[in-house]
VMD Tcl script that draws the C-alpha trace (Angstrom):
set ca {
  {70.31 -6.41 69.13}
  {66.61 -6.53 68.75}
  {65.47 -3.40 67.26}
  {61.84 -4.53 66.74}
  {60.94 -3.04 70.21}
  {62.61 0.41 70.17}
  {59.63 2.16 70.06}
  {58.15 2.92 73.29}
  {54.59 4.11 74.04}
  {54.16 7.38 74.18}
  {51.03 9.68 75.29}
  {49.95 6.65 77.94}
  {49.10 6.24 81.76}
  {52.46 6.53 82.57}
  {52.92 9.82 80.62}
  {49.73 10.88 82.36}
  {51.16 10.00 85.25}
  {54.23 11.84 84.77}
  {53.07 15.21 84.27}
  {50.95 14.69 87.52}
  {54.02 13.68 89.84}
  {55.85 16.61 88.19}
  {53.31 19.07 89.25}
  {52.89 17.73 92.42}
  {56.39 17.24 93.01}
  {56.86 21.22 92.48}
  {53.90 21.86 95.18}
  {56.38 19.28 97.68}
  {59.21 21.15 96.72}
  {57.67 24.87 96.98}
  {56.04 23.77 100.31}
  {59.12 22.21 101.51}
  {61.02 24.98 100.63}
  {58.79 27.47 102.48}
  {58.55 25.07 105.93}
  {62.37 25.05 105.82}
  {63.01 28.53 105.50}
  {59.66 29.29 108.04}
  {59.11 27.02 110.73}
  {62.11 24.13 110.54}
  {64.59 24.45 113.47}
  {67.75 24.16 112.43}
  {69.40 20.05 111.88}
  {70.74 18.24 114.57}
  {74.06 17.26 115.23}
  {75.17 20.82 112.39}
  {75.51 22.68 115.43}
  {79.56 23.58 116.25}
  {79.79 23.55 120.57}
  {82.96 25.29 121.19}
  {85.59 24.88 118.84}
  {85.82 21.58 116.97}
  {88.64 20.09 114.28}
  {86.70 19.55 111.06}
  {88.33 19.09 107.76}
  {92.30 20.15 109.35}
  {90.82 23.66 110.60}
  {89.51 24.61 113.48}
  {85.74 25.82 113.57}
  {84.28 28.32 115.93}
  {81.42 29.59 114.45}
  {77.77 28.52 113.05}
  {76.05 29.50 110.43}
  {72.38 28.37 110.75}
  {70.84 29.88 107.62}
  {73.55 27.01 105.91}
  {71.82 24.03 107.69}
  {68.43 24.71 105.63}
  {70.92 23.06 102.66}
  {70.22 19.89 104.55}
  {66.74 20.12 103.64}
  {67.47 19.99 99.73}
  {70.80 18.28 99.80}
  {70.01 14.76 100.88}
  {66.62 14.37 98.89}
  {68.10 15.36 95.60}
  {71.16 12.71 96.43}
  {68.36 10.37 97.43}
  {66.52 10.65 94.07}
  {70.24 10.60 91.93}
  {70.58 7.30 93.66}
  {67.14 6.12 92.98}
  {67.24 7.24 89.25}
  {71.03 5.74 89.06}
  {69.00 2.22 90.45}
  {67.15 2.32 86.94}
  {70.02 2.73 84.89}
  {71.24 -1.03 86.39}
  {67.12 -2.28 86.36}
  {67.18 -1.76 82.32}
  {70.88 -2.32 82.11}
  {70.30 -5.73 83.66}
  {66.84 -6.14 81.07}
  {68.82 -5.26 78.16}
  {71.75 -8.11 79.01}
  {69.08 -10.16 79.43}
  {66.89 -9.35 76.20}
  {69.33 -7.39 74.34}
  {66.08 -5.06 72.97}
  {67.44 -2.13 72.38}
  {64.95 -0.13 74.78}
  {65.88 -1.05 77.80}
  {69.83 0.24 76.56}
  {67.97 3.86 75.93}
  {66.01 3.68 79.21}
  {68.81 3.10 80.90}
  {70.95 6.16 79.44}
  {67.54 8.34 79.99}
  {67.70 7.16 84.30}
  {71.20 7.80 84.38}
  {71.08 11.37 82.43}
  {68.42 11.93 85.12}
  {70.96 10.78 87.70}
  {73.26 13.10 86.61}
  {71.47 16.18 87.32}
  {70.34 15.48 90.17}
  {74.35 14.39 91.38}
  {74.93 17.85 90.23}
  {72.66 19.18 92.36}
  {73.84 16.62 94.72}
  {76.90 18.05 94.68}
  {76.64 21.81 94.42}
  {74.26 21.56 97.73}
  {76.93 19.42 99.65}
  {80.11 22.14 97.99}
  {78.30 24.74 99.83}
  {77.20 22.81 103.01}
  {80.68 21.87 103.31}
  {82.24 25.26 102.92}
  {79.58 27.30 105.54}
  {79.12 24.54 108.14}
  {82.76 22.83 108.45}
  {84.58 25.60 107.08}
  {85.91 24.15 104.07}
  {85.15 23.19 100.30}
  {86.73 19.42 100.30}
  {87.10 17.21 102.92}
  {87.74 13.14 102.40}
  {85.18 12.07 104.76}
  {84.00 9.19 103.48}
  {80.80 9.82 101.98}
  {81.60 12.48 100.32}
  {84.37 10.48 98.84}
  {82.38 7.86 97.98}
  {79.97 9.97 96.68}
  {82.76 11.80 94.72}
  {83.90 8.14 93.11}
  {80.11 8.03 91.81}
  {79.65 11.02 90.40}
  {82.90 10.10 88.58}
  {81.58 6.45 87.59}
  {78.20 8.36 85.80}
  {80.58 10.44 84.21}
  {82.69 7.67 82.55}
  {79.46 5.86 81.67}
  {78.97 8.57 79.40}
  {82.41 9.12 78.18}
  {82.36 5.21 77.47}
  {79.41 5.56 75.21}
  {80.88 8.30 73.12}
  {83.64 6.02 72.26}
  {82.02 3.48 71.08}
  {80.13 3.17 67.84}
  {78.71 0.11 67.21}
  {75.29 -0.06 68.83}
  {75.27 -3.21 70.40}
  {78.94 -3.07 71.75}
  {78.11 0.13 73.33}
  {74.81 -0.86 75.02}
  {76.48 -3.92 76.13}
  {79.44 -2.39 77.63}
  {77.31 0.77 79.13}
  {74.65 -1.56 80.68}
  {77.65 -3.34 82.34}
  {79.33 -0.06 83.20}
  {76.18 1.09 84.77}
  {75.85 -1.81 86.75}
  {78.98 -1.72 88.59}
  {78.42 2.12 88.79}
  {75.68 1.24 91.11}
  {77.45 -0.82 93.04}
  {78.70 2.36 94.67}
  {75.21 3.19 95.93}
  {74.45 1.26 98.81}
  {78.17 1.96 99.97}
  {77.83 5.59 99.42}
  {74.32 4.88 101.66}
  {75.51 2.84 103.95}
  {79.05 4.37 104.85}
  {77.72 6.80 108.13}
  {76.55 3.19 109.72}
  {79.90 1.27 108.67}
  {81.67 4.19 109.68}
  {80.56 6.09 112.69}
  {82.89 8.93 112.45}
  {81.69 9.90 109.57}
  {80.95 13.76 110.10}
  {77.67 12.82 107.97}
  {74.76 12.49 110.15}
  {72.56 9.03 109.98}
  {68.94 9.90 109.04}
  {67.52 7.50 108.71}
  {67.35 5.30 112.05}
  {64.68 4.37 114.21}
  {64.91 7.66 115.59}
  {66.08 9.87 113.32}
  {66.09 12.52 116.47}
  {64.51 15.44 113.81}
  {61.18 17.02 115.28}
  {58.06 17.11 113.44}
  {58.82 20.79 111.93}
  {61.79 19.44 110.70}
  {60.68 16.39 109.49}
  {57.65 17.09 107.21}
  {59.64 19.69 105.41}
  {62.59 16.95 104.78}
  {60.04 14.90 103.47}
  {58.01 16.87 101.29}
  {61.53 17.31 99.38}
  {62.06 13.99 99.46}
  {59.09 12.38 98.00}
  {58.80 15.96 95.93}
  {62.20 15.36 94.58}
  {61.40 11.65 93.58}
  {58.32 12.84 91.90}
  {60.44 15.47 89.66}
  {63.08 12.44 88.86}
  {60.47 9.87 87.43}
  {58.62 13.13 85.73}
  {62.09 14.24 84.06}
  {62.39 10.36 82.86}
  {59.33 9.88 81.53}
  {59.38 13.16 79.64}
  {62.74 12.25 78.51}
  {61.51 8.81 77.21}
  {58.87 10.68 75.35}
  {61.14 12.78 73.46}
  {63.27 9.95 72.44}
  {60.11 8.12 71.74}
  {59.15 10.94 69.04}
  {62.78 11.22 67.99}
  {62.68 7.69 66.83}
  {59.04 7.60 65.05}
  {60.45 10.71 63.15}
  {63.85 8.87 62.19}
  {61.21 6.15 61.08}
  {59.33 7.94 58.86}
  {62.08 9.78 57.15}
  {63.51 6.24 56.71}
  {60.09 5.56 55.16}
  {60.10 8.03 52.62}
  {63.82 7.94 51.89}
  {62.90 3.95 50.30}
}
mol new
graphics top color blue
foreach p $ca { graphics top sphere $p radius 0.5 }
foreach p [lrange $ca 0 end-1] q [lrange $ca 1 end] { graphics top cylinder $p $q radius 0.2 }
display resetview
């Protein structure tokens, strides 16, 4: 494994950058956060008519404070897809060049995924439990979504267990390839599936108003901003890690 190259750039444009898109990022998310809880009517297609079957009980009742989850939910499973896209970017660069960075890039995007599949996941828990009345149900993007989160945690798990450096960035670039493979299914699965209880967003109409609209997207894009800001702040660190190692490796000869 080529270790002449495991020393990124630090203190660049794209650290510049970073701290920029964080801060703005937490102005999207703050706005977003007060438009959802302000002027946002509540999601379409949330709303319980009657009594309805969901999840093996039957639902009566709506709880529209619940639906602002939406707002916050999908962006942050948006951006743990997007981050989880650059763990198979550098996992296919490293196969490729086997240099070393591209093997600690890619455990920096998916430690980035992770969080934000926790998030993910904590939103979509509590969506699950005020607006179908439950805390689990197999519908199938949650499952597939479930068989994800699972896949970033064995990419982790695998490389704890292995030692040797290039073994283990080998088999945790493949890892996190097929790991993404689960993406664009987890995406996709409301349009293969139309009974999915999961709403499709994005269509050519997406039938959300304006008021909701802007505040979904300033989460988005806010979110996304936060991701590559936690990444590039995260590539710093190891960055510094590495010229200290280096030095103390210096003075040790």
């Amino acid at each position: 494994m080529d270790r002449s190259a495991t020393k990124p750039a630090v203190g660049g444009l794209a650290d510049k950058l970073a701290l920029v898109l964080l801060a703005t990022g937490t102005v999207l998310t703050t706005v977003a956060f007060i438009l959802t809880f302000t002027v946002a009517s509540p999601v379409i297609g949330a709303k319980v008519s009657g009594v309805e079957l969901i999840g093996d009980q039957m639902i009566g009742n709506q709880l529209l404070l619940s639906q602002k989850i939406f707002y916050f939910h999908m962006p942050v499973a948006i951006a743990s897809m997007v981050a989880l896209g650059g763990t198979a970017f550098f996992g296919i660069r490293f196969l490729m060049t086997r240099d070393a960075v591209y093997d600690m890039k890619a455990k920096l995007c998916t430690e980035v995924s992770l969080v934000f599949i926790l998030a993910t996941m904590a939103t979509g828990e509590m969506w699950t439990r005020f607006e179908w009345g439950v805390w689990w149900t197999w519908d199938p993007r949650l499952t597939t979504y479930f068989i994800l989160m699972l896949m970033v945690f064995g990419y982790f798990v695998l490389r704890a267990a292995v030692e040797e450096p290039e073994r283990r960035a080998t088999y945790a670039s493949i890892f996190g390839i097929i790991a993404f493979v689960d993406v664009p299914i987890s995406f996709m699965i409301t349009r293969l599936i139309p009974s999915s209880i999961h709403p499709v967003v994005f269509r050519t109409d997406s039938g959300m108003s304006p008021d909701m609209l802007v505040p979904l997207m300033c989460s988005l894009f806010g979110f996304l901003m936060i991701a590559f800001g936690l990444y590039r702040f995260r590539v710093r660190t190891e960055a510094l890690a590495l010229r200290v190692e280096a030095v103390k490796d210096q003075i040790d000869e």
